[in-house]
C-alpha positions in Angstrom: 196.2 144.7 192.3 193.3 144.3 194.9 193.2 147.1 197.3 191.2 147.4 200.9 189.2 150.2 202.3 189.6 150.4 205.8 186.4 150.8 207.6 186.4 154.1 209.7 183.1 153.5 210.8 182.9 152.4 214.7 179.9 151.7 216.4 178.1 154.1 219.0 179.2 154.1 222.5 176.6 154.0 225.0 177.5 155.2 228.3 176.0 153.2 231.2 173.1 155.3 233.9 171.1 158.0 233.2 172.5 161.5 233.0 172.2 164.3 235.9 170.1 167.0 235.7 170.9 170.5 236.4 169.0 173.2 238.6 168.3 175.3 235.5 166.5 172.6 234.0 164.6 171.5 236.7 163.2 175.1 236.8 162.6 175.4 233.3 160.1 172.3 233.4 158.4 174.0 236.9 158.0 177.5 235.2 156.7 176.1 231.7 154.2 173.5 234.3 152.8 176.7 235.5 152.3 178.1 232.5 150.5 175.4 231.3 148.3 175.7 234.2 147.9 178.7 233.7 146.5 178.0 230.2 144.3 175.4 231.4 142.8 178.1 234.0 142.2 180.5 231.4 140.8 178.3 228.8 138.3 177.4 231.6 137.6 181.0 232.9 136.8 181.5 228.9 134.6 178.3 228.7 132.4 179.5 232.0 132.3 183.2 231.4 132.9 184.0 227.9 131.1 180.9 226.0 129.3 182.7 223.5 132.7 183.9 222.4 134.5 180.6 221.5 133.6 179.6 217.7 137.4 178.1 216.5 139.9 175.7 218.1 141.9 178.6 217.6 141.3 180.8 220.7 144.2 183.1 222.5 143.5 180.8 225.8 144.3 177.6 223.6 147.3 179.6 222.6 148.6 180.1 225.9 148.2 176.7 227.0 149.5 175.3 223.9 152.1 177.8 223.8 153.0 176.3 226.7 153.3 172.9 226.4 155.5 174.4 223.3 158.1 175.6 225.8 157.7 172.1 227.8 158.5 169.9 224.7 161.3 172.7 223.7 163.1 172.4 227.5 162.7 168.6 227.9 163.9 167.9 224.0 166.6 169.8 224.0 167.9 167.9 226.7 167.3 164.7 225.6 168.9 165.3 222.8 171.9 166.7 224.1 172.2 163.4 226.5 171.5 161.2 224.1 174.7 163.0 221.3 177.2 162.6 224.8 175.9 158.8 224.0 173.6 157.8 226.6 170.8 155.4 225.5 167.8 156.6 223.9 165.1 155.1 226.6 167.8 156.8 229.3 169.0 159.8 228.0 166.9 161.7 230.7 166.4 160.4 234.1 163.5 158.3 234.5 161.2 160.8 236.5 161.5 162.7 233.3 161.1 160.0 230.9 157.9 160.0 232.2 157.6 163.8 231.1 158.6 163.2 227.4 156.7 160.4 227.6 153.4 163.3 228.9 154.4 165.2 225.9 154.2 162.6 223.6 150.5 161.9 225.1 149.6 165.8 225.3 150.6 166.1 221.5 148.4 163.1 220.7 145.6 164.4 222.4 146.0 168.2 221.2 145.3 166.6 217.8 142.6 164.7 219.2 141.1 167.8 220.9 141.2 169.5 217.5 139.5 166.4 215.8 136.9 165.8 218.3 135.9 170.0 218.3 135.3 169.3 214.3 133.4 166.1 214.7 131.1 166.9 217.6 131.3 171.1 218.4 132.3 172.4 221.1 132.1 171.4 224.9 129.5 173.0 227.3 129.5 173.2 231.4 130.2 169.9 232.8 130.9 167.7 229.7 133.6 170.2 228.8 136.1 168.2 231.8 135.0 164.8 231.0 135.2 164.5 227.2 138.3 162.2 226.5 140.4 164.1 224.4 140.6 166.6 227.7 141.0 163.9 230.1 143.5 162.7 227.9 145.2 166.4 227.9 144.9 166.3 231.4 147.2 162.6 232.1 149.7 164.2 229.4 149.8 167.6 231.1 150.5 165.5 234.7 153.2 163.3 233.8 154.9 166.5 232.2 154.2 169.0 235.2 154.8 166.0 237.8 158.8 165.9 237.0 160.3 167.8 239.8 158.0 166.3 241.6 159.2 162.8 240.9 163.0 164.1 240.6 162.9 164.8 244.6 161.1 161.6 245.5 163.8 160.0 244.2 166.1 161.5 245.8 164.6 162.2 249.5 164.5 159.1 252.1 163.9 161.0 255.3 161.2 163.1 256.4 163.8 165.4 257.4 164.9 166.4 253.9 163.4 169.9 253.3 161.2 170.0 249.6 162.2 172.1 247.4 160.3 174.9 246.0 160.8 173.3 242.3 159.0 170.2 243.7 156.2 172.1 245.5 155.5 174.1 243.4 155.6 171.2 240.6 152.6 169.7 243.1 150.7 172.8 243.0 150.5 172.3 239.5 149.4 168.8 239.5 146.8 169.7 242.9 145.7 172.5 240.2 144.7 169.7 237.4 143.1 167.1 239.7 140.9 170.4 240.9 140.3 172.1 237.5 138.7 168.5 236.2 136.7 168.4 239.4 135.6 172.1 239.9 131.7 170.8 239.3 132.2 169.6 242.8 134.2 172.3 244.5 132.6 175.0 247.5 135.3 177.6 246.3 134.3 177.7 242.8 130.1 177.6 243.8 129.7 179.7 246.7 126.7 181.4 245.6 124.9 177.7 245.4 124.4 177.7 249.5 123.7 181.4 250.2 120.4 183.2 249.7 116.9 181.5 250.7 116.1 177.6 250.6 115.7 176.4 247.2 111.5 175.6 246.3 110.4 171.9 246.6 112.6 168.9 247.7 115.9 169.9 248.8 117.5 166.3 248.8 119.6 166.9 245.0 120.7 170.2 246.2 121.9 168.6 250.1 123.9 166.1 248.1 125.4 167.9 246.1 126.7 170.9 247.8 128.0 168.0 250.5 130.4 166.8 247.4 131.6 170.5 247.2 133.1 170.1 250.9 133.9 166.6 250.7 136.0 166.4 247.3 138.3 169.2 248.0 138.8 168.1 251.7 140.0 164.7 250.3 142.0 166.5 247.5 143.5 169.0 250.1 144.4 166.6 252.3 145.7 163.3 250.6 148.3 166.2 248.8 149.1 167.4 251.8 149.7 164.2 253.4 151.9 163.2 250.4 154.5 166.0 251.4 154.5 166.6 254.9 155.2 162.7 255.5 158.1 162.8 253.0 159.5 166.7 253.5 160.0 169.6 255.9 158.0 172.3 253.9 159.1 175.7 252.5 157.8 178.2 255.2 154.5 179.4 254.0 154.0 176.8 251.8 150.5 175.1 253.2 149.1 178.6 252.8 150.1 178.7 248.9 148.8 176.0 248.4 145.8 175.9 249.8 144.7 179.5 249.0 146.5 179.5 246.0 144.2 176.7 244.3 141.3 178.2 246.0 141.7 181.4 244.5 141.8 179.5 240.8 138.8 177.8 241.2 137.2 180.4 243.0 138.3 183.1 239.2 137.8 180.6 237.2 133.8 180.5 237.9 133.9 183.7 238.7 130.5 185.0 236.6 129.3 182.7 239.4 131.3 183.3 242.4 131.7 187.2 242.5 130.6 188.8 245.2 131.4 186.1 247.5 135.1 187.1 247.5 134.8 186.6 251.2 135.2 182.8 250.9 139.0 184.1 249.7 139.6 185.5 253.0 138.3 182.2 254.6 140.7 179.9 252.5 144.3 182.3 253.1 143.3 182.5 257.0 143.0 178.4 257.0 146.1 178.0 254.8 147.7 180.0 257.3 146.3 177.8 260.4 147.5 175.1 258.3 150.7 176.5 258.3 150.9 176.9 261.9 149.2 173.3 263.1 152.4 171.9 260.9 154.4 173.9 262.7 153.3 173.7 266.1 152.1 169.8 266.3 155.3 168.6 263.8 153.1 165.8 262.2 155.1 162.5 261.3 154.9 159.0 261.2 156.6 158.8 264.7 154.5 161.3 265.9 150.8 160.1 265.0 148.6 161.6 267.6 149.8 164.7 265.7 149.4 163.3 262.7 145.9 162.6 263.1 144.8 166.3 264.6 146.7 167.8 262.0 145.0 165.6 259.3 141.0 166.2 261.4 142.0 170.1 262.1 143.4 171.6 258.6 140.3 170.7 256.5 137.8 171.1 259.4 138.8 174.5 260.1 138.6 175.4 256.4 135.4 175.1 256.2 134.2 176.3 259.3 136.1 179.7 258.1 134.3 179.3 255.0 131.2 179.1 255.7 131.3 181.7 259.2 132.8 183.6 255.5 129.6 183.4 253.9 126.9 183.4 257.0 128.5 186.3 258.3 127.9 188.6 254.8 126.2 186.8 252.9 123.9 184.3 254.5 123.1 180.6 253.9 120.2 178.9 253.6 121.5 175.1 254.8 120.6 175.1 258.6 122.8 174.5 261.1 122.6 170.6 261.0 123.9 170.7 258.1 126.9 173.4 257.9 128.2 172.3 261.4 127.9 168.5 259.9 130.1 168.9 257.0 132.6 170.7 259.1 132.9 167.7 261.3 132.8 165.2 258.1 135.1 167.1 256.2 137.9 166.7 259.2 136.6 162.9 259.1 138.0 163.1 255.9 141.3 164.1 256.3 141.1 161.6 259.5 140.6 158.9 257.5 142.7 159.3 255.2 145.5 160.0 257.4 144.7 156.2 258.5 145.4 154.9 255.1 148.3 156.8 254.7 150.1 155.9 258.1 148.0 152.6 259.5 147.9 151.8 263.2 150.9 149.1 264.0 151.4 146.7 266.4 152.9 147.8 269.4 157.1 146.0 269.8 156.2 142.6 271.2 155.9 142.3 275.3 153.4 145.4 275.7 149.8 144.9 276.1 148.3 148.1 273.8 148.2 146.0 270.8 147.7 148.9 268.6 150.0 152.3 268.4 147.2 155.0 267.6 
């Protein structure tokens, strides 16, 4: 007699969409972000300070970044694989903002192996070359896409300026304002201080001029293209200018610190202009309906940085760039933030039937 097996197999249901989020796990991806900036900052402080000292891959500072990107992989795997058992898709059992955080892991793994490959082949990095080798640059887009999640999470979900950020998605952009300035520190005034005090360098002064004007100039166009990001998409957490600006000042300014102490001054300067910041956002309400204030805001906030930064220095410390100089790259640094207040809200034309044919 011929006898049947029924088959009890039945195939996977996938559900349709992408699965929620909860608070708690949108905080656990900021807090392990900031830990791996936090590991980043130390394994530079060591670099800078302590060079004579790092012989092995293995070093506690690589442990706390890696440590950290640990906890990152842990938080964002778990949940995938819980979304992906309730039978949501595999390329959408996360939301897609942090899809593109797996997918950061997946490129921070691969380039942590890299990293330890290209220390055995070639030694290990010194000063500058140590932030543009490529298995570091490559850490560094992995490390983003992870840390950038909140970040992305609330883009998607605010429309209106009047939507207030959340502290998960600021804080989320300090992190990523804290990579784009650790890879860039050989070009940052808070980190190098002690390059424009004291007497006038011997000879011709033209290499030192240009290069202490890229210390102003890339974090005024750092600063303010962040800053410009959020305040034309978000109200901002009270205070929040003034973390962010001092906050990554005072990282750079630690992380080269066998350089920088004794110009702790310059710290002052930077939580006094976050502050002002604070208070221009406040009092002018910069928007894209309100761009006179817009563009004030944009000249005023890195302008008055530095002119608090270097009154900072000339008032304890001294400089030896004359007057021409400092005054000038007060003015170009708020052309900066000008400028690129222009790119990120253009003039318009005016409705039709007015004669100003541009709305400035």
């Amino acid at each position: 007699m011929k006898t049947t097996t029924a088959n009890t197999t039945s195939p996977r249901i996938c559900l349709p969409g992408c699965p929620e989020v909860s608070t708690r796990f949108e905080w656990a991806v900021t807090l392990t972000s900031l830990w791996i900036l936090a590991g980043l900052f130390l394994d530079g402080w060591a670099h800078i300070n302590i060079p004579n000292t790092i012989d092995s891959f293995f070093t506690p500072w690589h442990m706390v970044l890696y440590s950290g990107l640990a906890a990152s992989i842990v938080v964002l795997g778990f949940a995938y694989a819980v979304n992906w058992r309730k039978g949501f898709h595999w390329l959408r059992s996360l939301p897609p903002a942090y899809m593109l955080s797996l997918l950061g892991a997946v490129i921070f793994v691969a380039a942590g192996n890299l990293d330890f490959v290209w220390h055995s082949l070639f030694g290990f990095e010194e000063n500058v070359e140590a932030l543009v080798t490529p298995s570091h640059l490559s850490l560094a887009v992995g490390g983003m896409l992870m840390m950038s999640g909140p970040l992305r999470m609330a883009w998607q979900k605010s429309t209106a300026q009047d939507n207030k950020m959340s502290w998960r998605a600021f804080l989320s952009l300090f992190a990523v304002l804290g990579v784009f300035t650790f890879f860039t520190q050989f070009s940052n005034a808070f980190a190098h201080p002690h390059l424009v005090t004291g007497n006038i360098p011997a000879a011709d002064t033209y290499l030192w001029d240009t290069t202490l004007i890229s210390y102003v100039l890339v974090p005024s166009a750092l600063f303010m293209g962040f800053i410009l990001f959020v305040i034309l998409r978000w109200k901002l957490p009270l205070g929040s200018l003034t973390l962010l600006i001092a906050g990554n000042s005072t990282l750079m300014f630690l992380d080269s610190f066998r350089c920088s102490r004794g110009h702790w001054h310059v710290l002052a300067a930077a939580l006094l202009g976050g502050i002002l910041a604070d208070v221009l956002l406040n009092v002018l309400q910069p928007s894209r309906e309100r761009v006179k204030a817009l563009r004030w805001f944009s000249f005023l906030v890195p302008a008055l940085l530095f002119l608090l930064y270097f009154l900072s220095l000339i008032l304890t410390r001294g400089i030896w760039w004359n007057s021409n100089m400092w005054l000038g790259m007060i003015f170009f640094s708020g052309i900066t933030g000008l400028g690129l207040s222009w790119l990120a809200v253009p003039p318009h034309p005016s409705p039709a039937g007015t004669n100003q044919q541009y709305t400035k």
